[in-house]
C-alpha positions as CSV (number, residue, x, y, z in Angstrom):
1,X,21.2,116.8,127.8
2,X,23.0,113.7,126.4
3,X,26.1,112.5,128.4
4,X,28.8,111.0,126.6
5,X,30.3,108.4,128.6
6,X,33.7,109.0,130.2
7,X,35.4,105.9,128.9
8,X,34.5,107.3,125.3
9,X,35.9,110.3,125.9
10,X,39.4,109.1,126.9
11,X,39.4,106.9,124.0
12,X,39.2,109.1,121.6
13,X,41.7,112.0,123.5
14,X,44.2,109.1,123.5
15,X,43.9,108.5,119.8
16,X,44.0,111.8,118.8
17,X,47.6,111.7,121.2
18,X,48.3,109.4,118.8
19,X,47.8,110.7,115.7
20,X,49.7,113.8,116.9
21,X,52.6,111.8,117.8
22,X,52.8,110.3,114.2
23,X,52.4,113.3,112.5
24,X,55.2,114.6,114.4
25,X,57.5,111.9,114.2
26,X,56.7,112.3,110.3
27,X,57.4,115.7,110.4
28,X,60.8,115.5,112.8
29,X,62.0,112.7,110.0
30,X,61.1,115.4,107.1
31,X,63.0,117.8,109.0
32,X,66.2,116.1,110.2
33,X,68.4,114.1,107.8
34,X,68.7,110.7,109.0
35,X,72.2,109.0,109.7
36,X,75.7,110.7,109.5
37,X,75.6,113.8,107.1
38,X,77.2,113.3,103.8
39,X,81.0,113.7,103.7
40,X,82.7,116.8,102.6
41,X,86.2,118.3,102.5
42,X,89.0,117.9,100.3
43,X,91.1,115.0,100.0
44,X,94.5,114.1,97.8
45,X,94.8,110.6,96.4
46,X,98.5,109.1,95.8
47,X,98.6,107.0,92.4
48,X,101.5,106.4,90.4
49,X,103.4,107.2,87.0
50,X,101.3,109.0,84.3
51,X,100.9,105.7,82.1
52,X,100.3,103.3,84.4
53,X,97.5,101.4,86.0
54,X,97.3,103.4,89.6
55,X,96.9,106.9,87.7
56,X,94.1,105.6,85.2
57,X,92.4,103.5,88.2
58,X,92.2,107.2,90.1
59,X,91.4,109.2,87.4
60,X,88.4,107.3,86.9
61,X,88.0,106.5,90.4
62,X,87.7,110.0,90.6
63,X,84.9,110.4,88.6
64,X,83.1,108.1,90.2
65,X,83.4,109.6,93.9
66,X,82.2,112.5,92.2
67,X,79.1,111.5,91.3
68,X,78.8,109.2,95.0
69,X,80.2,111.9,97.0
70,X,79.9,115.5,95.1
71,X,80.7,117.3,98.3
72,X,84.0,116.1,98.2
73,X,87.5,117.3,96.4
74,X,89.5,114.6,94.9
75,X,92.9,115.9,93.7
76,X,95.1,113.9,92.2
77,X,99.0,113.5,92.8
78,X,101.2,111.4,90.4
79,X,104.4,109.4,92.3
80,X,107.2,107.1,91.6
81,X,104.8,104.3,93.4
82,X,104.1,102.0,96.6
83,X,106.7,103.2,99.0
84,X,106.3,106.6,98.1
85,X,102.7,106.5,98.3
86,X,103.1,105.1,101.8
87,X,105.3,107.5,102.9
88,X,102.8,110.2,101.9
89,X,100.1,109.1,103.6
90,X,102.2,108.4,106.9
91,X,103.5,112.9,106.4
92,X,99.9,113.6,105.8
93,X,100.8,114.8,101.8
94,X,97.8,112.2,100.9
95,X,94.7,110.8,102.3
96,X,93.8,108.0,100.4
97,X,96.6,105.9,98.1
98,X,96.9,102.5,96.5
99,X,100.0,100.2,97.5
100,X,100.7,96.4,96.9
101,X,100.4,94.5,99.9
102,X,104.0,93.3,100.2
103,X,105.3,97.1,99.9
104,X,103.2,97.4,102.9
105,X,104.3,95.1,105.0
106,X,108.0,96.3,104.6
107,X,107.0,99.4,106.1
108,X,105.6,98.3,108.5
109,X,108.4,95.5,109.1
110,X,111.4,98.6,108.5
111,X,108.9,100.6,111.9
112,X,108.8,103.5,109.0
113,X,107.4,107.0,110.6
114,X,103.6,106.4,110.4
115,X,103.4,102.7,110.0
116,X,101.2,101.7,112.7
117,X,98.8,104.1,111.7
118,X,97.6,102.9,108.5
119,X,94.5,100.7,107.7
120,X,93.0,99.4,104.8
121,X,89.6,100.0,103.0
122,X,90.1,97.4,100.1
123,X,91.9,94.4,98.5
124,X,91.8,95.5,94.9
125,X,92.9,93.2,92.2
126,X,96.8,92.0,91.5
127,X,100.0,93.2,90.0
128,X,101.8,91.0,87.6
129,X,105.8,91.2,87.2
130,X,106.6,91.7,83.7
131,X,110.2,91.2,82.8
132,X,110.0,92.6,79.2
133,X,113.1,92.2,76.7
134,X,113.5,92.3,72.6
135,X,112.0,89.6,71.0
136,X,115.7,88.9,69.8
137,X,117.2,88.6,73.2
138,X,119.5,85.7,74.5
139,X,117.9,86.5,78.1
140,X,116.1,83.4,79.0
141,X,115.6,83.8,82.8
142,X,116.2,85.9,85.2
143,X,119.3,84.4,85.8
144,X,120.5,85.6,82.6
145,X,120.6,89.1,83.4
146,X,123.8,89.3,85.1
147,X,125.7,92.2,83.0
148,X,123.3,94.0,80.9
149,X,121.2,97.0,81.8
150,X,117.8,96.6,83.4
151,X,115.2,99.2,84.1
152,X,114.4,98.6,87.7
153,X,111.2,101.1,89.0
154,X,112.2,104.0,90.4
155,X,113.6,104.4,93.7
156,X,109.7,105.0,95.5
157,X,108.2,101.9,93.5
158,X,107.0,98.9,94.4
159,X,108.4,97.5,91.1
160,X,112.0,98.0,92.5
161,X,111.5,96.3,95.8
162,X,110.5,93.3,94.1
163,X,112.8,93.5,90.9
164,X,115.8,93.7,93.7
165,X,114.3,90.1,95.3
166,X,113.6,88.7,92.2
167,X,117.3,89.5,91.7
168,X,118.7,88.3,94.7
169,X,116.4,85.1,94.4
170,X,118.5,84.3,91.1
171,X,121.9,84.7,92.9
172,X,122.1,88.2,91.1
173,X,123.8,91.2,93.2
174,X,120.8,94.6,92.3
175,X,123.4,96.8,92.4
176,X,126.9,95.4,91.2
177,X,125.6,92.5,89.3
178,X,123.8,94.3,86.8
179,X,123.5,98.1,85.7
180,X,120.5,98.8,87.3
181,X,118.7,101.9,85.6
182,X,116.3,103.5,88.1
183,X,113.4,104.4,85.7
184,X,109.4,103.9,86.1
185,X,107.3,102.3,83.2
186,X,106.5,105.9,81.3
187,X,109.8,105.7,80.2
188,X,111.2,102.1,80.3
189,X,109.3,101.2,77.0
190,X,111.0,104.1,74.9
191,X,114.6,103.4,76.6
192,X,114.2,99.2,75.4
193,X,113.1,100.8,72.2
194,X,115.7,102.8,71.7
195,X,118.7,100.1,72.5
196,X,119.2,101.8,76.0
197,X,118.0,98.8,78.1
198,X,118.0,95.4,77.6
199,X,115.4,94.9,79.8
200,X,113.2,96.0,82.2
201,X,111.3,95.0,85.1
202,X,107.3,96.4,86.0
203,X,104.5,95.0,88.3
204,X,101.0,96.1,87.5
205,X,97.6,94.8,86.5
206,X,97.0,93.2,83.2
207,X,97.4,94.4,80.4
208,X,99.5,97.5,81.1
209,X,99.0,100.3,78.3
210,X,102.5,101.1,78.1
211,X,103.6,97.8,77.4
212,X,101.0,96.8,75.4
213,X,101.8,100.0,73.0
214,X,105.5,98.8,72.9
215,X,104.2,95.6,71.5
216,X,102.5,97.2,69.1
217,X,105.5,99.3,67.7
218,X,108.5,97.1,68.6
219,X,109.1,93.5,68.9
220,X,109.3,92.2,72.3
221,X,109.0,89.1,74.5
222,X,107.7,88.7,78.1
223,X,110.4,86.3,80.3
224,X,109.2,84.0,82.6
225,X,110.0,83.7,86.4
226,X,109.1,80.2,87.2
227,X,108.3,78.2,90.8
228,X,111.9,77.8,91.8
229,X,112.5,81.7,91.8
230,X,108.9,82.1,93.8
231,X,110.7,79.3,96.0
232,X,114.1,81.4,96.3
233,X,111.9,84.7,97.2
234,X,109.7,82.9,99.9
235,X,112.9,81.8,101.6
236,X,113.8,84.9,102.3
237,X,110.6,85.2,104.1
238,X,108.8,88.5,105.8
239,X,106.8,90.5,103.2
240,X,108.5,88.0,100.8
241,X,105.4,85.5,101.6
242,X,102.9,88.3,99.8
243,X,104.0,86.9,96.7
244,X,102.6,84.2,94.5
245,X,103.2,82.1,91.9
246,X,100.6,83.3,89.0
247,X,100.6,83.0,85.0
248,X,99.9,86.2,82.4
249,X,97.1,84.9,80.3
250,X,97.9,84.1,76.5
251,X,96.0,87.0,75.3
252,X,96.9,89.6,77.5
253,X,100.0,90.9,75.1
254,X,99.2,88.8,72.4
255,X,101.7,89.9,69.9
256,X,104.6,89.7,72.5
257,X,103.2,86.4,73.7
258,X,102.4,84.6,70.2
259,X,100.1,82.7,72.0
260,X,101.6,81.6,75.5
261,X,101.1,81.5,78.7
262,X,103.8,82.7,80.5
263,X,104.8,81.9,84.3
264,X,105.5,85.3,86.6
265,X,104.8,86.2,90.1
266,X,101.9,88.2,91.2
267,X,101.2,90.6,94.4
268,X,97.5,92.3,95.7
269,X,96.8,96.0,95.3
270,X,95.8,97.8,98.6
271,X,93.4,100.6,99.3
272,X,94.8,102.4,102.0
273,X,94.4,105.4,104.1
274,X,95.2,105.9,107.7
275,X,93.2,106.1,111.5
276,X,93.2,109.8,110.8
277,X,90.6,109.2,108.2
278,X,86.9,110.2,109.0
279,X,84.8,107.1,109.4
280,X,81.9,108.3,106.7
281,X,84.4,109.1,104.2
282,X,86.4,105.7,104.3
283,X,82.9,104.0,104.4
284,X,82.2,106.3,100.9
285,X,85.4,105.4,99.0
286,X,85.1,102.1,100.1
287,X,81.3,101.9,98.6
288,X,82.6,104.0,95.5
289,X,85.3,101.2,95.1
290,X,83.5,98.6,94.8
291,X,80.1,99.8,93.3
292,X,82.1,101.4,90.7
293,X,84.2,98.3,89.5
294,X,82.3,97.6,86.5
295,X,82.5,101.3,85.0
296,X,85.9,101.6,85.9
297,X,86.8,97.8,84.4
298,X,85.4,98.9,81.1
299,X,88.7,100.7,80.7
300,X,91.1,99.8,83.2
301,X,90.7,95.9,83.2
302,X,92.6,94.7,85.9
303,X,89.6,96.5,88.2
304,X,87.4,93.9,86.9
305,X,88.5,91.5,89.4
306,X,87.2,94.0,92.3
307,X,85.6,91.4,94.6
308,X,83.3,91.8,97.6
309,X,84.2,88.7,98.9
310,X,87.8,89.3,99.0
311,X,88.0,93.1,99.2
312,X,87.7,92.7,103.0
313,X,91.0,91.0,103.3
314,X,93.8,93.8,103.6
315,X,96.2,91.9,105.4
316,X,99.0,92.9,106.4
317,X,96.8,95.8,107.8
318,X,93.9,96.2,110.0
319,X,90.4,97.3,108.6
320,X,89.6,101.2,108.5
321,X,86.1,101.8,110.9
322,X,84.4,103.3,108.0
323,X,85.5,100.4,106.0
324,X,84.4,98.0,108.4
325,X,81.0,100.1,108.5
326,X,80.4,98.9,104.5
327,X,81.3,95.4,104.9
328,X,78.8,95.0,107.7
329,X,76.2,97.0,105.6
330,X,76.5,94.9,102.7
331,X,76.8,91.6,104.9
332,X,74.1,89.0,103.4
């Protein structure tokens, strides 16, 4: 009888081990989904007045987390703006919310309830100050203002934080100076339209529906806040520094601009949540943010300027953990 030699033998009983051990490991990976499982939940998102930028930029961010993250429930909640966006995150009301960067660090400069514990997933694009007035107005600058009735945002808004320090930058008292009217940009076009205002202030990407259907309907004119009022705001220092000096493109209203370029301060948009916030779900809106920027820039333009370079930079607040997760992911 033929002996097969022992040395053969244990080769081949250690490569059949082997194979064994593949096809198990193939059949362990077939079996158990690899990485975190996919988020799921509900979750409210904070935007803004119904015509401007922050509700479209939700709606259709919406959509897009929909598709990225279908086991997830986005409602939506409409608000006066920033501050009270902040302030609904900080109670728990929202999970997720967009605020300019300069609302944010008065919050956390005022030690609001909740301050400490926010974080940001993304620099979005910037807000532009508009200070719109008839076409026919003797209002000049800013400095001009002093008597006449000026929408101001409404009382949760970033737009009336800095409308009060553009004001105060030009020597103007907010409150006695002027009659301020504490309205947000879904009705400050109709109120200039109507001869109830004789100006208004709004901050928000370019071009901003509302205004840009005024233009269409009733003559108008954008004013321009030059260097030596960016110079007066940085003075005052704190969140003041946020700001920047910045120019609305000559196309972006052309009929109120005829043409022009005109000077205006500008402040970043924030995606922010807070430490409560699951790591794999931050890490999924802040994917969805950015992946999504073309889609959502077809209609809401300002969301064009979505950057993965810069999106990392949420100063004045620390990085979310699932944020911090994409940026590493994504890291060339």
């Amino acid at each position: 009888m033929l002996q097969v030699p022992s040395r053969i033998t244990r080769r081949r009983a250690l490569q059949g081990s082997a194979v064994g051990l593949v096809v198990l490991g193939l059949l362990l990976w077939w079996l158990v989904p690899a990485g975190e499982p996919s988020p799921r939940g509900k979750v409210t998102f904070s935007t803004g007045v119904p015509t401007g930028v922050y509700q479209r930029y939700g709606e259709l961010l919406e959509e897009a987390l929909g598709r990225n993250v279908p086991d997830v429930a986005i409602t939506l909640l409409d608000s006066e703006g920033s501050r009270q966006n902040l302030a609904r995150l900080a109670s728990g009301e929202a999970d997720f919310t967009i605020a300019t960067a300069d609302a944010v660090a008065t919050y956390i400069r005022d030690s609001r309830p909740g301050a400490y514990d926010l974080r940001g997933c993304a620099r979005l694009y910037d807000d532009y100050v508009q200070l719109v007035v008839p076409r026919g107005s003797k209002v000049r600058s800013t400095r001009d203002l002093r008597g006449l009735r000026v929408g101001v945002g409404q009382d949760g808004s970033g737009v009336r934080l800095i409308a009060n320090r553009l004001l105060q930058a030009a020597a103007i008292d907010p409150e006695t100076d002027i009659e301020p009217v504490s309205a947000g940009i879904d009705t400050m076009p109709a109120l200039l339209e109507k001869g109830r205002l004789d100006a208004f202030f709004w901050s928000g990407g370019l071009p901003t529906s509302a205004v840009q259907k005024l233009s269409e309907r009733f003559p108008i004119r954008l004013v321009p806040l030059d260097g030596e009022l960016i110079n007066g705001v940085h003075e005052g220092g704190g969140s003041g520094r946020y700001y920047r000096s910045a120019v609305v493109p000559a196309d972006a209203y052309a009929l109120a601009q005829e043409g022009r370029p005109v000077e205006t301060v500008a402040v970043a948009n924030l995606l922010v949540t807070t430490d409560r916030t699951d790591p794999a779900l931050a890490e999924a809106f802040t994917r969805t943010v950015i992946q999504s920027r073309d889609r959502i820039g077809r209609e809401v333009h300002p969301a064009q300027l979505v950057d993965l370079r810069t999106a990392v930079y949420t100063d004045p607040l620390p990085l979310h953990e699932g944020a911090r997760r994409y940026y590493r992911s994504v890291k060339p």
